[in-house]
C-alpha positions, 0 to 999 in steps of 0.5 A: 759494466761494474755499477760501483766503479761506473757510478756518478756519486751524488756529490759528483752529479750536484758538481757536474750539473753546476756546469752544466750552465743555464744557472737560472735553472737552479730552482727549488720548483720546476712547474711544466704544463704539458700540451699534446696527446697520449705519446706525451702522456707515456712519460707519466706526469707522477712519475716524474714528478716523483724523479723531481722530488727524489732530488728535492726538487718540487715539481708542480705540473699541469695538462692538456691531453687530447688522445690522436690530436695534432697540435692545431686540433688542441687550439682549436678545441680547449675545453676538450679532452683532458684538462689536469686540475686544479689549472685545467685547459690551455685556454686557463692554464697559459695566461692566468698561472706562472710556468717555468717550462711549456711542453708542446708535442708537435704531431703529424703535420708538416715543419711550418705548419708545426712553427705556427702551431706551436707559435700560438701557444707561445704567445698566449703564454706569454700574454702573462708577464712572468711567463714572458720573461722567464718560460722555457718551451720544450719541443718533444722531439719524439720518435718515430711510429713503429707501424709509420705507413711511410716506411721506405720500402717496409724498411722496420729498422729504428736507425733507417728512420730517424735519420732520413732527411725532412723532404717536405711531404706527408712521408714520414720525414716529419718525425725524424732528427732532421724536422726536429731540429728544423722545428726548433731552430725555426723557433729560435729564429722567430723568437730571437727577441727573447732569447734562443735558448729559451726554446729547447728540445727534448730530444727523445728521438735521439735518446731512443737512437743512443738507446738502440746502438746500446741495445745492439751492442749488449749494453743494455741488458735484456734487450736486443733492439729499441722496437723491444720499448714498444707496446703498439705502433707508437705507444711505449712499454713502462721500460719506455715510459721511464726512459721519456721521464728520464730525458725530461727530467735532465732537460728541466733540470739540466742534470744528470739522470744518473742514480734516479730511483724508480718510482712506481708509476714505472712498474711492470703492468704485466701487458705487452713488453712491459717488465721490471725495471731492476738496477741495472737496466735503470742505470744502463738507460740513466747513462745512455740518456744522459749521454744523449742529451748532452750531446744535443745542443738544442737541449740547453745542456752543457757537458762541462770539462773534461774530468775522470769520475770514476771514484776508486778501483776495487780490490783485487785477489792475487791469482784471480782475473781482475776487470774493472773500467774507468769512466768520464765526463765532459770534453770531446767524444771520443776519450782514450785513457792511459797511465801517467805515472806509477804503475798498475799490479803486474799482471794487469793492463790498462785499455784504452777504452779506460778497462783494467783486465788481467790477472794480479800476480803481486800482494801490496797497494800499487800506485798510479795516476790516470789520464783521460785524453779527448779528441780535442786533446784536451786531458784530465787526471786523478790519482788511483790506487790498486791493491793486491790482496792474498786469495781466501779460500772458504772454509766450512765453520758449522760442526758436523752434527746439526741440531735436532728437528721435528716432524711436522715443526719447521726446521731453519739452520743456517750452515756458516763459512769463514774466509772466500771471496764473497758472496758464497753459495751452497749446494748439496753434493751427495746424500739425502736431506730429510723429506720436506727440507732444502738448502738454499743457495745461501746456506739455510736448511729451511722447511717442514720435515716430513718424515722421522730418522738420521740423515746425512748428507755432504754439502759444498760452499763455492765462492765468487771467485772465477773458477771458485775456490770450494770446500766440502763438509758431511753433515748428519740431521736427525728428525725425531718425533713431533712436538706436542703441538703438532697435530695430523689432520686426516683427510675427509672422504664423505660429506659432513654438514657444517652445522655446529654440532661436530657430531659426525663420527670423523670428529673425536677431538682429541687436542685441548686448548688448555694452556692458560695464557690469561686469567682463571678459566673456568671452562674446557675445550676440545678440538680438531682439524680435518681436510679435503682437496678442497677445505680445512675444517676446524671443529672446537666443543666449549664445556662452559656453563655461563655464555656470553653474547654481549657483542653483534660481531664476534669480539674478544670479550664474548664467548668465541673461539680463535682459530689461527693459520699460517699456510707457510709456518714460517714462524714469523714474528708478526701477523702477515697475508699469509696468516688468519686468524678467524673468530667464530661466535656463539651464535655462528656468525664469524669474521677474519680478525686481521685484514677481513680476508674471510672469502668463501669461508663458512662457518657455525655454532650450535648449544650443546649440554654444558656448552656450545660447539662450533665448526669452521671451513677454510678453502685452501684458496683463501690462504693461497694453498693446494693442499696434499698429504704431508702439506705444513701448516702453523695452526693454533686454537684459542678460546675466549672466556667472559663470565659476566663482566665487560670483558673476557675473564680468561683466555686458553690456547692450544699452542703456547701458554705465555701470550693473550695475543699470539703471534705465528712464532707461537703457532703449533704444527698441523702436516696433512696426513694422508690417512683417510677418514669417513664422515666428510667430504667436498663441498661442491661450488652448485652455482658455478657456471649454472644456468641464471636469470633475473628480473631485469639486467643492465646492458653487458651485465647480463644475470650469467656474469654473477657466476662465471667465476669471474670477481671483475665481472658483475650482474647488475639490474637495469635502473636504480629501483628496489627490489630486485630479484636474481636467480639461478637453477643449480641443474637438480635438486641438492643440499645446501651448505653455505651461501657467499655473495659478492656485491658490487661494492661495500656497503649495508646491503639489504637482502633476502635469499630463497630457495625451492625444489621446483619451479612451482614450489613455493619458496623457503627462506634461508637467509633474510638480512632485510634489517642488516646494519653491517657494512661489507662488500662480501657476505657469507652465510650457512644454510642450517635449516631449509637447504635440503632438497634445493634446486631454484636459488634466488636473492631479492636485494630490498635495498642497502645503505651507503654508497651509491649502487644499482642492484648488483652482484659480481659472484654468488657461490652456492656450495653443497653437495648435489643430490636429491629429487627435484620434481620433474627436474633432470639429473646431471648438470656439470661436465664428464668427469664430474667437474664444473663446467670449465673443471676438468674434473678427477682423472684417472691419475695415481695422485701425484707426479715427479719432482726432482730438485737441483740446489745450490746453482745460480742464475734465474734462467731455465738454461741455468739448471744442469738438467743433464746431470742427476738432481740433488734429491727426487720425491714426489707432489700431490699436484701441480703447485709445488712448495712456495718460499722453499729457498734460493738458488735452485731449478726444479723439473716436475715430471710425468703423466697427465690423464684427463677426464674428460674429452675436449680443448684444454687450455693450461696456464703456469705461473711462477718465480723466476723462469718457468716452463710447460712442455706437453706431448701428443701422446705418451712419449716425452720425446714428442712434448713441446713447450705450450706456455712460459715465461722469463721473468717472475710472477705472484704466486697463482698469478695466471694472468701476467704475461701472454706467454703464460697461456697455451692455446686451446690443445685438444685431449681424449678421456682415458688416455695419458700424455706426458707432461713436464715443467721446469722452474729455476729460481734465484733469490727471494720469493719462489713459487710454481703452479700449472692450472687447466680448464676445459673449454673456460676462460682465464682463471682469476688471479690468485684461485687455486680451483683449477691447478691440475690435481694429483687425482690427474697425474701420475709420476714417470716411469723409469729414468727422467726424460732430461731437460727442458725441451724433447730429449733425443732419441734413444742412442742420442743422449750426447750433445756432438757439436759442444766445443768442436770446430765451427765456421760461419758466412759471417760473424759480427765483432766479438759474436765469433763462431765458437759462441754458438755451441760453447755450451752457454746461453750467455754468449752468441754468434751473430752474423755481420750484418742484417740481410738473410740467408747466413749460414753456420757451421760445425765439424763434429771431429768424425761421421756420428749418427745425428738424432735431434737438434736444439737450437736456441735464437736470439730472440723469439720469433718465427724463425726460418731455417734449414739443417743440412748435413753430410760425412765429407767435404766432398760429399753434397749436402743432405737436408736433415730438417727443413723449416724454411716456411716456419710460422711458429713463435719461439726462441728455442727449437727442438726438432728430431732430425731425419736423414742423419747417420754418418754425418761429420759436417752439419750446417745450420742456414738461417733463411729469415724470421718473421716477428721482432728485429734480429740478425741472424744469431744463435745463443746455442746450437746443440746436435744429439747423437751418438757414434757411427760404425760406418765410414766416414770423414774422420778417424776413431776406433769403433767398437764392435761389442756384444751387449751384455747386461750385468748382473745383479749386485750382492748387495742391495746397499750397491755404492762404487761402479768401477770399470776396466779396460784392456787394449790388447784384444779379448774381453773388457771386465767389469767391475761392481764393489758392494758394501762389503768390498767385494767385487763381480766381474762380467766379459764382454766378447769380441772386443777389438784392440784400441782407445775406448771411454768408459763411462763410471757412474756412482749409484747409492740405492 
């Protein structure tokens, strides 16, 4: 379906709906007051409200909303449920304010019981004069309950139920088509007085019945039937809430959906089946709503004449398949379309559906006049024009040489191209690009190189024709060294104390921030930057005589120090989420500038001879990154400079010389080195599921939920009174680094926290914020003095003021390291491997695992990477979250060993954009993995929580022992991320947290070759798929779902059955008898399939079962599975039994059988080889580039040839070969 030739203009719709009639429609405001319960409530008063007003329409609206309630219950109760301000219940709305349209949601109660009840709304409405002349009553037509216990004999088929005839009784008959139209036409024969059209249906049933013979049809995209718009038994996803908004808007307004937007109310929540709602499924459901309604008279709605809208054809390429279609609007359905006169491009023909199709043979403009037919005979025509333009080829614009990058700096190039039809993609061919850099599927060179030296690679842009016109170019990119302003941060390997004094001999500040961006500075700075898996850290020494505090938070005219981040270093013009920028006082206190993003960061100051010196440390979690050598990151370092007046007197920084106020285009470079240093280390969250009391809690808000790692989650006292004391026991005794704490809400908390090293110490304050004035929800302090040798915590809230608040604290993160004596208390605490509890912990990983990556290639879809072809480049990461925004249009696979630390259930979440998948093994072995979470749209980065698919069940792992881990990832355009986290014997991780993704110390990269795509590979011999492209047949087929679909090659297509019963069987002829490994079937739709794979080598022959799942209670959409049973097979059936979940035919978008050739007898014709296998020897040269073979059909031997860099060759026999036609396999090699 082509949007732009389908598309009803907006001068189109503001002309069909002048004739739609009911001219007392055409108003500026439309006010509704809506009666019903929470079914109504699914169209989302907003939201349509916002439809309204996209087409200038005010849209004033009221309700009265009692959840479950039948139509005689809200009478009965009006006061109750609720009421929408400002015009509150029926019993106020109906008979004091002036409504053009009364919607009224009849319920779960018979016809004449429904007439009566409606009946009594009406009349109090009418009790008002305006009302009484000029309301419209809307019956909502609803459809039926998916979970409807009348179901005749279980039937669950949408179509069945709607179209039953109204019988009378409690059955179910009335939420059918039949009582809504009883309910209406009653209506309209009890009030004939004031007008029948007044009392109109919004016919929702039948809109979901058109929407359901599209969803059917593949009309609708993404889904297959309307049960898919359900959340539960009779409440609909935000897909099917827009669709109840949109059958409402175009009864109010009697007009056309067509082009509505989609306003927020309607985005995806993440729950059930909701799910964005893009373009084209917007305006497949705009159309099949508007065709609905219009075609239902009871809905007030005119079709208007007969007319042709489509607006023009587009052009077309000479010798490139062309397919366009017509459309219009009004008559009589059906509608045939035909040529009037002149005449279309030779080569191209005119269906009579109205679908151009055909390939242009002829440049120039042709012609001709369209004529649309209806059923009444009636006819429309408009004139058209086609023309024919010569075919564009690309053609690479961009010279050979590209410029020069830097390590560490981030490096962006676009690649340009002249003619092609557009738009163009762009993929590498062969060669390397530097480490760190992607070329994206429009073209772009983007990212941080990572290593120095010449790179030369060939790349190819495609264009949008069918197959695509290509061209190919070779390119060299040079890395040289860094910049200036790029510096190495080393990573820490033992503790350092966050005390300001930066004395620890990891800190040798080598950089300055002397570039003089303002003023006459009359001090100097010093810096660095240091990591670990958990922080960055910032150390910074002012030599600066004259210090200055005027300000209670750190300010721009004190003396503090900047420091800037940008976890993409992306260079962007204006600050964003993703950059920081903090500021640390004199006095240690600190604050994030920008957006108050200052989670989990500590920060301290300390006076030095001559000057002050601070230190700051960033987790990697508050700027969204999981950090590894070579990692990027946009870093600057300012330091601000008052000597005495009212504000600063000058200003220096690291980067950039010329601003006062930086941008992240003016950031210097900071690349993670993977060079370790002493003298620092992990800060350890102590607090973190420990044990914790209080003295006293709420009901539910127990004193463990303020460190369950949960911000939704709180503690809370039980009554309003002060003081109120919580406490928790870190397990033994340890030093304290830093505290943050999280209140329920913002406000002048007033507090005091403590701590001691046994229970009958006494306590020692470390923080005391009584006398606060500052207002913040989240409060962090660094412990300076008192925290060595700690075990007991306790904060005492005396108070706060502002808000309204009991005492209570969501999370209490107490960080530092563990250690020291407690007293009598016991060692240990935490889980085996040394993690938190619900952390895994290290493994016994090598620290980082496969990564290989497929550029250039479209769709979104996991079936889209050609994971059986070798990627365009391979490295390794240092856990499992690969690089965000690295570009478009291509498929990653990570790939390797998992190694646990510790014994128990696991549960594993992925996140990422577009498509994702995990497959995990039992063992070692990448053949036994199966797919243990996914999902097929997008989420945020780090978004754990979106979609139920994204969550594994609980899988049970052994310390010491490696299993084999896969994911897969394929992004189309705009933003891209990926990430895997894990926790033992925990609950979800928060949105956003990087704690818990697998880190490299749990991994280690594959051995050898990949294991292939994204489901089991097939077992050794069994690499090629047998059944691709040969003879298939079938019990039945539906129209235009044939036999061939099924093993095409493409998950865009399907063979599906005639019909809904089971079992149906399909069929494939693999040419000759082969050796059949493993299977991999992709269905329909997920659902607990039932199947059965039989195979057998003639047609004679019975039938031997390969693979049985006939009792399957596993969800999924594709199936792999190791076949047993398969040698010298020819003949493989594949008998669809039935299903348990969803609603589907028997259909297969893919059937792929593995295997490799067999040696015996058999069903077919072919030459079988009888070779002894021979390895080659080893190359000459270590730069081997060209495989060549030959083969001779004589009899004798089959010579080998290898071509080395310097030409020449060596040539090996392999013996025993008989007279015959062989395939050679050539591979090309570049060491």
């Amino acid at each position: 379906m082509n949007r732009s030739i389908l598309a009803f203009r907006w001068k189109m719709i503001l002309i069909a709906a002048a004739l739609c009639g009911l001219a007392a429609l055409r108003l500026e405001a439309a006010s509704v007051y809506f009666i019903g319960n929470s079914v109504t409530d699914g169209l989302k008063y907003s939201g349509l409200q916002a439809l309204a007003q996209s087409r200038g329409f005010n849209h004033p609206w009221g309700r009265h909303m009692i959840p479950g309630s039948t139509l005689d219950w809200i009478w009965a109760n009006p006061t109750s449920g609720f009421g929408e301000p400002p015009y509150g219940y029926y019993n106020q709305a109906l008979p004091n304010h002036d409504w053009n349209f009364v919607s009224l949601q009849p319920f779960d109660r018979l016809l004449n019981e429904d007439i009566t009840n409606a009946s009594r709304f009406i009349d109090l409405a009418r009790t008002r004069a305006y009302n009484n002349g000029n309301t419209r009553f809307l019956i909502h037509g609803r459809y039926p309950r998916q979970d409807d216990p009348w179901r005749p004999g279980g039937v669950r088929d949408y179509d069945t139920l709607w179209n039953r005839a109204y019988t009378g009784g409690f059955d179910g008959t009335n939420e059918t088509r039949d009582f809504f139209n009883r309910l209406v036409d009653g209506l309209r024969g009890q009030y004939s007085s004031m007008g029948g059209h007044r009392i109109l249906l919004v016919p929702v049933g039948d809109v979901f019945y058109e929407i359901n013979q599209r969803m059917k049809s593949g009309l609708i995209p993404g889904y297959s039937n309307v049960y898919q718009l359900y959340n539960d038994g009779i409440h609909v996803s935000n897909v099917g809430s827009y669709v109840l908004a949109l059958t409402y808007h175009a009864v109010v307004y009697q007009q056309s959906p067509v082009e509505l937007p989609v306003p927020a109310a309607y985005a995806s929540t993440g729950v059930a089946n909701d799910r964005p709602i893009g373009s084209d499924l917007a305006w497949a459901l705009q159309l099949a709503v508007w065709d609905a309604v219009r075609n239902n008279p009871r809905s007030g709605v005119v079709s208007g004449p007969l007319e042709i809208t489509t607006a023009s054809f587009p052009a077309g390429r000479q010798g490139r398949p062309y397919s366009a279609s017509t459309s219009a609007t009004g008559g009589t359905a059906p509608r045939t379309f035909s040529i009037a006169s002149g005449v279309l491009p030779p080569g191209l023909t005119l269906s009579a559906a109205g679908d151009v199709t055909g390939t242009p043979s002829n440049l120039g403009a042709f012609n001709f006049r369209l004529r649309v037919r209806d059923s009444a005979g009636a006819t429309a025509e408009r004139d058209f024009s086609i023309t024919v333009t010569a075919n564009s080829v690309p053609s690479i614009s961009t010279g050979s040489s590209l410029p020069a990058g830097h390590l560490g700096s981030r490096y962006n190039q676009s690649l340009a191209a002249t003619g092609g039809d557009q738009p163009l993609s762009w993929q590498l061919v062969s060669g390397s690009l530097p480490p760190g850099v992607l070329l994206g599927g429009g073209g772009q060179l983007v990212g941080v190189p990572t290593a120095q030296g010449s790179y030369s690679f060939r790349v190819r842009v495609s264009d949008a024709d069918s197959p695509a016109d290509t061209a190919e170019k070779d390119f060299t990119l040079g890395i040289g060294a860094p910049e200036a302003i790029t510096v190495f941060p080393k990573k820490l390997t033992s503790p350092i104390t966050l005390d300001g004094v930066a004395n620890e001999a990891a800190w040798t500040l080598p950089h300055t921030a002397n570039r003089g961006a303002l003023g006459t500075p009359n001090n100097s700075a010093t810096w660095q930057a240091l990591w670990d898996a958990e922080y960055f850290y910032v150390a910074v020494k002012v030599m600066d005589g004259q210090i200055i505090r005027n300000s209670a938070t750190p300010s721009v005219n004190d003396d503090t120090v900047d420091v800037f981040l940008d976890s993409f270093n992306d260079k962007e013009v204006f600050m964003n989420v993703q950059h920081r920028h903090f500021r640390i006082s004199t006095n240690g206190t600190h604050a994030e500038v920008v957006g108050g993003r200052n989670a989990g960061v500590i920060a301290a100051a300390a006076a030095i001879t001559g000057g002050y010196s601070v230190e700051i440390a960033i987790p990697w979690s508050n700027i969204s990154l999981n950090a590894g050598p070579n990692t990027p990151l946009g870093i600057d370092v300012g330091v601000n400079d008052n000597d005495g007046g009212s504000a600063r007197s000058a200003f220096q920084r690291f980067a950039y010389a010329a601003a006062s106020n930086p941008k992240p285009s003016e950031f210097g470079n900071a690349l993670l080195s993977a060079e370790t240093v002493g003298g620092g280390g992990t800060l350890a969250n102590l607090s973190r599921g420990k044990t914790a009391t209080a003295s006293s809690n709420e009901a539910g808000n127990t004193p463990a939920l303020a460190v369950d790692g949960n911000t939704t989650s709180r503690w809370a006292a039980s009554s309003g009174s002060f003081p109120q004391w919580w406490e928790v026991d870190l397990g033994q005794a340890s030093t304290l680094s830093s505290i943050a704490l999280n209140f329920e809400g913002a406000s002048k908390w007033k507090y005091r926290v403590e701590a001691r090293a046994t229970s009958s110490d006494p306590w020692t304050v470390l923080i005391d914020q009584n006398g606060n004035t500052a207002s913040s929800q989240i409060f962090n302090h660094s412990v300076l003095t008192g925290g060595a040798n700690k075990r007991h915590v306790r904060i005492t809230l005396t108070g706060y003021d502002g808000g309204f608040f009991w005492a209570s604290l969501r999370e209490v993160d107490v960080m530092g390291t563990s250690g020291g004596t407690s007293g009598g208390g016991t060692p240990g605490g935490g889980t085996p491997g040394g993690g938190s509890p619900g952390h895994p912990g290290a493994g016994q990983g090598t620290g980082t695992i496969t990564r290989d990556l497929w550029t250039g290639i479209p769709g979104t879809a996991i079936a889209d990477i050609p994971l059986t072809t070798p990627p365009s480049s391979s490295g390794t990461l240092a856990s499992l979250e690969a690089p965000s925004n690295a570009g478009d249009s291509y498929g990653q696979r990570l790939e390797g060993f998992l190694h646990p630390s510790a014994t128990g259930a696991y549960t594993f979440w992925i996140a990422g954009d577009d498509s994702v998948e995990l497959w995990l093994s039992t063992n070692d072995q990448p053949s036994s993995a199966q797919r243990i979470a996914y999902h097929n749209a997008w989420t945020s980065a780090r978004e754990w929580n979106k979609y139920a698919t994204q969550k594994s069940a609980a899988i049970n792992l052994t310390a010491g022992q490696k299993y084999s881990i896969r994911v897969l990832m394929k992004e189309g355009g705009g933003g891209d991320n990926l990430a895997v986290s894990w926790r033992l014997n925990s609950t979800n991780p928060d949105n956003g947290s990087a704690e818990f993704i697998i880190p490299g110390t749990a991994l280690s990269p594959r051995s050898g070759g990949s294991s292939g795509g994204g489901t089991p590979p097939p077992p050794e011999g069994g690499t090629t798929n047998l059944a691709l492209n040969k003879p298939a047949t079938a019990s039945s087929t539906e129209s235009g779902k044939t036999l061939a679909m099924a093993n095409d090659g493409s998950t865009g297509s399907r063979w599906a059955a005639a019909n809904g019963n089971f079992p149906h069987w399909w069929e494939v002829d693999l040419g000759s008898a082969q050796n059949v490994a493993s299977s991999e079937i992709v269905f329909e739709g997920s659902s607990a399939w039932k199947y059965r794979i039989e195979g057998r080598a003639t047609t004679g022959d019975a039938w031997t079962t390969l693979l049985d799942r006939t009792g399957n209670t596993s969800t999924a959409q594709t199936y792999a599975d190791t076949l047993a049973n398969g040698s010298n097979k020819r003949y493989i059936r594949v008998t669809l039994t039935g299903y348990n979940g969803g609603y589907f035919w028997a259909s297969m978008w893919e059937c792929r059988i593995f295997g490799s050739a067999s040696t015996g007898g058999s069903g077919g014709s072919g030459q079988e080889a009888a070779a002894e296998a021979v390895d080659p020897p080893a190359a000459k040269s270590s730069d081997l580039h060209r495989v060549f073979a030959e083969s001779t059909a004589s009899g004798g031997s089959c010579a080998v040839l290898e071509a080395n860099a310097i030409g020449d060759f060596v040539t090996y026999a392999i013996p025993n070969v008989q007279a015959g036609t062989y395939t050679i396999q050539v591979r090309m090699k570049r060491s």
